[in-house]
C-alpha positions as CSV (number, residue, x, y, z in Angstrom):
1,X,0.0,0.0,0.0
2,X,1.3,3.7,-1.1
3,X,0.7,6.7,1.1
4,X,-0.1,9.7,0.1
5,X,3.0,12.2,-1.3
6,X,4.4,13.9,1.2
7,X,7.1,16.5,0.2
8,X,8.2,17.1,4.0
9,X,9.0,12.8,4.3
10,X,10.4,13.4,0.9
11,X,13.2,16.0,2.5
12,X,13.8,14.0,5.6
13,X,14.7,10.7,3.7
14,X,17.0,13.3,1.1
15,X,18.7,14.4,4.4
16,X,19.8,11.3,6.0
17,X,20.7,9.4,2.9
18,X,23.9,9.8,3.2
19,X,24.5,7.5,6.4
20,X,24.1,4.6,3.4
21,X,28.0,5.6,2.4
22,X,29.5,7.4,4.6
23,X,30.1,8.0,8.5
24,X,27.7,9.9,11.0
25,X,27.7,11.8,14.1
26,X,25.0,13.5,16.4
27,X,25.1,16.5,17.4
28,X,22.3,18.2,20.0
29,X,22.3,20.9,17.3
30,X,22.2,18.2,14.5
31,X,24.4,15.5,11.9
32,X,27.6,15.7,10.7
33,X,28.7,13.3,7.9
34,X,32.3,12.8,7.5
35,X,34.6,10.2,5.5
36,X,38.2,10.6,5.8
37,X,38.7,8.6,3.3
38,X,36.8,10.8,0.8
39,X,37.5,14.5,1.3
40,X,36.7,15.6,-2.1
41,X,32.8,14.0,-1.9
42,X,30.3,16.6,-0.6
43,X,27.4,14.2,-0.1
44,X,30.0,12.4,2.2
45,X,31.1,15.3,4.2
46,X,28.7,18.0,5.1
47,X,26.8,18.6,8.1
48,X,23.0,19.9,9.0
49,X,21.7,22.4,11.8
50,X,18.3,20.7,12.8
51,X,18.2,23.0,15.8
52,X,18.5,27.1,15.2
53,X,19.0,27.9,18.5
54,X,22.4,28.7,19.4
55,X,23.6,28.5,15.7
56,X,26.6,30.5,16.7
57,X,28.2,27.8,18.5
58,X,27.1,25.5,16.2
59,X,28.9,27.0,13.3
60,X,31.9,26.7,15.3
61,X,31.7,23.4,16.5
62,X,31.0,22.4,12.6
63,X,34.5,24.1,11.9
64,X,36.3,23.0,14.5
65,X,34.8,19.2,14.0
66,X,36.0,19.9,10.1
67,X,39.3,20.9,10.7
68,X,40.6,18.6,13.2
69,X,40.0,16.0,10.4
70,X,41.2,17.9,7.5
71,X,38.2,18.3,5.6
72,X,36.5,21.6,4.7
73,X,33.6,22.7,6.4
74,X,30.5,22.3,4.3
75,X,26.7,22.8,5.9
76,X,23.8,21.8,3.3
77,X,20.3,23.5,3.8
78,X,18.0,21.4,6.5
79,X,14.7,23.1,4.2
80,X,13.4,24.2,7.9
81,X,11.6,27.7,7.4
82,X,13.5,30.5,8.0
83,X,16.5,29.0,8.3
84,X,18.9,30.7,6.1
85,X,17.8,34.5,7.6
86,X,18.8,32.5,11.5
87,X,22.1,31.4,10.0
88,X,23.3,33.9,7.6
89,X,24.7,36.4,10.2
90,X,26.9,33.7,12.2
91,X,28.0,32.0,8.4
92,X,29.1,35.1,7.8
93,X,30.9,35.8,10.7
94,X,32.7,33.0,10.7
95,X,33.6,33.7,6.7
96,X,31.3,30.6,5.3
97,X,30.4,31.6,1.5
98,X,26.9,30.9,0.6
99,X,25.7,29.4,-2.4
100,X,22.1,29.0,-3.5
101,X,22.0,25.9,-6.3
102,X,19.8,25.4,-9.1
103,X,18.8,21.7,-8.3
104,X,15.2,21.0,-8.4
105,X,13.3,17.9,-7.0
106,X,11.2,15.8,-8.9
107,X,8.1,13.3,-8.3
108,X,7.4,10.0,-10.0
109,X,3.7,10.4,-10.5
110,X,2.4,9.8,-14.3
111,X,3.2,6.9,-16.5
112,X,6.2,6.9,-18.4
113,X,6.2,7.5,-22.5
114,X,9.8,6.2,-22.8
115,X,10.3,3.2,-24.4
116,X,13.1,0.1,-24.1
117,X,15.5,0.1,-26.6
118,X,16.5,-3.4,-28.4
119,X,19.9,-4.9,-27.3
120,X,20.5,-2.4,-24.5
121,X,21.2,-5.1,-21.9
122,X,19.9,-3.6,-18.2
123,X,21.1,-5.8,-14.8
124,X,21.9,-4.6,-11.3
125,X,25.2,-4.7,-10.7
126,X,26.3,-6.3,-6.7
127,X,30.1,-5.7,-7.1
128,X,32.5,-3.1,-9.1
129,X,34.5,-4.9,-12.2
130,X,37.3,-3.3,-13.8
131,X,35.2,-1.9,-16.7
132,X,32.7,-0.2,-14.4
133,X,34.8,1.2,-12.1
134,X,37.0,2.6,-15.1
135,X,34.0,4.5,-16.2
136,X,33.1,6.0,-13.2
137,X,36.4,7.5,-12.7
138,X,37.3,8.4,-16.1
139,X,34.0,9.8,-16.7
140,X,30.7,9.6,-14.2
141,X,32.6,12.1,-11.2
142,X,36.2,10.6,-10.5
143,X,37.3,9.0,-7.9
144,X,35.3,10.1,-4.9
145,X,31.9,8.7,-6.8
146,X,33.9,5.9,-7.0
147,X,34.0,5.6,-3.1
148,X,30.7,6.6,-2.9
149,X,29.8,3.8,-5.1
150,X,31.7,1.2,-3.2
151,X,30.6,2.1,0.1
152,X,26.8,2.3,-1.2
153,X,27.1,-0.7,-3.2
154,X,27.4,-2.3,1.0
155,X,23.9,-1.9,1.8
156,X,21.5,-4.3,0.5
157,X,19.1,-1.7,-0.4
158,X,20.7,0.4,-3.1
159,X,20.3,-0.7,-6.5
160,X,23.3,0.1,-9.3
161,X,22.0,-1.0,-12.9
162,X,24.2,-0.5,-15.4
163,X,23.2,-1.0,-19.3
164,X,25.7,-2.7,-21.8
165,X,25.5,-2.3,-25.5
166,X,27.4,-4.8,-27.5
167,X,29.6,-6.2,-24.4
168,X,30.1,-2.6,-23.3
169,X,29.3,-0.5,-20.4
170,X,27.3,3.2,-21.7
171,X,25.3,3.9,-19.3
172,X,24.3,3.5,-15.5
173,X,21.6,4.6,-12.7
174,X,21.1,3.8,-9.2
175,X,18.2,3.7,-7.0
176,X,18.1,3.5,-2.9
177,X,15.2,2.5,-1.1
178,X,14.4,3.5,2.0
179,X,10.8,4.1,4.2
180,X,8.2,5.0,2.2
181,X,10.8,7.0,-0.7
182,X,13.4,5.7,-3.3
183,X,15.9,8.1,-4.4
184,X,17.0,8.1,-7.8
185,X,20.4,8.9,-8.5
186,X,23.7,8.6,-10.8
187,X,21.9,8.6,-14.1
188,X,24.7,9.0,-16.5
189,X,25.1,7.9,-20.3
190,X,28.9,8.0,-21.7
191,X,30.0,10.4,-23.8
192,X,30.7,8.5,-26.7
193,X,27.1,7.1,-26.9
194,X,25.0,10.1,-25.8
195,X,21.8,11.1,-28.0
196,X,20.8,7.7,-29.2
197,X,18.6,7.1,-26.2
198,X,20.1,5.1,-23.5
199,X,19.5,7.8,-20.5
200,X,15.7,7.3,-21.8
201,X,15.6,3.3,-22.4
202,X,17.9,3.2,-18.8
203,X,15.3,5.3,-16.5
204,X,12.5,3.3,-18.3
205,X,13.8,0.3,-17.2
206,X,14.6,1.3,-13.6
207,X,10.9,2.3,-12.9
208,X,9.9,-0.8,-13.9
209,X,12.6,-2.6,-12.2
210,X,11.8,-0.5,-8.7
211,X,8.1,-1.5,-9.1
212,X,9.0,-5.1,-8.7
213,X,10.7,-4.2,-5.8
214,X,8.7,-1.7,-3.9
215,X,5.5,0.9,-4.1
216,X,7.8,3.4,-2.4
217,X,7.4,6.8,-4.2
218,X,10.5,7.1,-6.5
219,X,11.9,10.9,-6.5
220,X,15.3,12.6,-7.7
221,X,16.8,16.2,-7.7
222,X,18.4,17.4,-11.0
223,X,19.6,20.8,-12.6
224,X,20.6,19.4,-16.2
225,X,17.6,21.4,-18.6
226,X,18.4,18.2,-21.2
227,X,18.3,15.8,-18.2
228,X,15.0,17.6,-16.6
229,X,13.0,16.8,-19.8
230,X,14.0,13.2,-20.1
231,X,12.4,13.1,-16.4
232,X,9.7,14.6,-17.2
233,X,9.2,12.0,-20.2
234,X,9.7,9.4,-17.8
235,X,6.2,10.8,-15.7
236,X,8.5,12.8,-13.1
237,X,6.8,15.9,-12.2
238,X,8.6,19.1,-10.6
239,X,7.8,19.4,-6.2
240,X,7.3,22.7,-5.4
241,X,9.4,23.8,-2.2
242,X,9.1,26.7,0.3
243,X,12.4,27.0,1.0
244,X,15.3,27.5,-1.2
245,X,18.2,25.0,-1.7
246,X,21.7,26.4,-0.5
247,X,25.1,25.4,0.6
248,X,27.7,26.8,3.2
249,X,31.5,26.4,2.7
250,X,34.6,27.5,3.8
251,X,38.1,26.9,2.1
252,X,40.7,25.7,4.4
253,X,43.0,24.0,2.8
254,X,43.1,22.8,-0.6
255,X,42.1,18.6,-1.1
256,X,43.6,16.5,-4.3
């Protein structure tokens, strides 16, 4: 049985996704996630203020939590009303930058007009071969989605599919299921065999894989305008939010 859409347990399963692939602490004020072994991955190290009361000190303790581990502090928007006006003074004060980001979220909720396409071979993938862990890195975010994808590929509810053509690897997507809401993610199509379709036939497949699986409510975030449409063709509708999406960072050190 399928509840009802709800955009607010839609945000709370985006924010805590993370905890599939990476490490996690509480705070009183709210989470950090951290991987030392994957400085460069923003997903894997960012933390959330749950609690604006006292957002001072928690600014500080987010820095000082940061540096002692040689990662730069990053805080990602909690989508709690008002929050950016409580935080914005202290960010600044302690010389965070602020960056809005054009990444919208999108619902699963109309039939999909996409269609298969013939010898585009579709199967989940449980372990990393050489091939597929040579296209992530050399072209689907480098190394640290790489590490994310190891680390993810752990938990026994996150789905990698990858699509072969002709004995080779050209495109991939991911889903991860969790209470009520499956998160779509790393839909990517390799260069060299972009525009004959494969995004399209790969995203087709996937809903009709995660129905077999699930009647969670499938959602995903994107900012790509050629990506957006091939969601939309796939029945994914835009959700409306109140608040905007935004990032905190500060620089500390560089990280290869």
């Amino acid at each position: 049985m399928q509840f009802p859409f709800s955009v607010k347990r839609m945000l709370e399963t985006e924010l805590r996704f993370p905890q599939r692939f990476t490490n996690m602490v509480q705070r009183n004020y709210g989470l950090i996630f951290f991987n030392e072994g994957n400085k460069r991955s923003y997903d894997s190290n960012h933390a959330l203020i749950l609690d604006l009361i006292g957002v001072e000190s928690s600014v500080r303790d987010i820095e000082s939590f940061y540096k002692s581990k040689g990662i730069n502090p990053r805080i990602y928007g909690a989508f709690l009303p008002m929050e950016l006006e409580k935080l914005k003074p202290s960010l600044e004060n302690n010389n965070f930058t602020i960056d809005f980001l054009p990444d919208r979220f999108y619902h699963h909720d109309q039939e999909s007009s996409l269609m298969p396409i013939d010898g585009l071979r579709i199967e989940r993938v449980r372990n990393l071969t050489i091939d597929v862990m040579e296209a992530i890195a050399m072209e689907f975010g480098g190394d640290y989605t790489l590490r994310v994808a190891e680390r993810h590929l752990q938990h026994p509810s996150y789905h990698l599919l990858c699509g072969f053509w002709e004995g080779e690897m050209v495109s991939l997507a991911s889903v991860g299921i969790f209470a009520g809401y499956s998160r779509v993610d790393d839909v990517y199509t390799r260069t060299d065999f972009r525009g004959r379709g494969f995004a399209g036939a790969m995203l087709h497949h996937l809903i009709q894989y995660h129905r077999q699986l699930s009647t969670n409510h499938l959602y995903l975030y994107s900012s790509s305008p050629e990506s957006i449409r091939i969601y939309q063709k796939a029945g994914f509708s835009l959700v409306n939010l109140e608040t905007p999406i935004w990032e905190a960072y500060k620089i500390l050190q560089p990280i290869g």
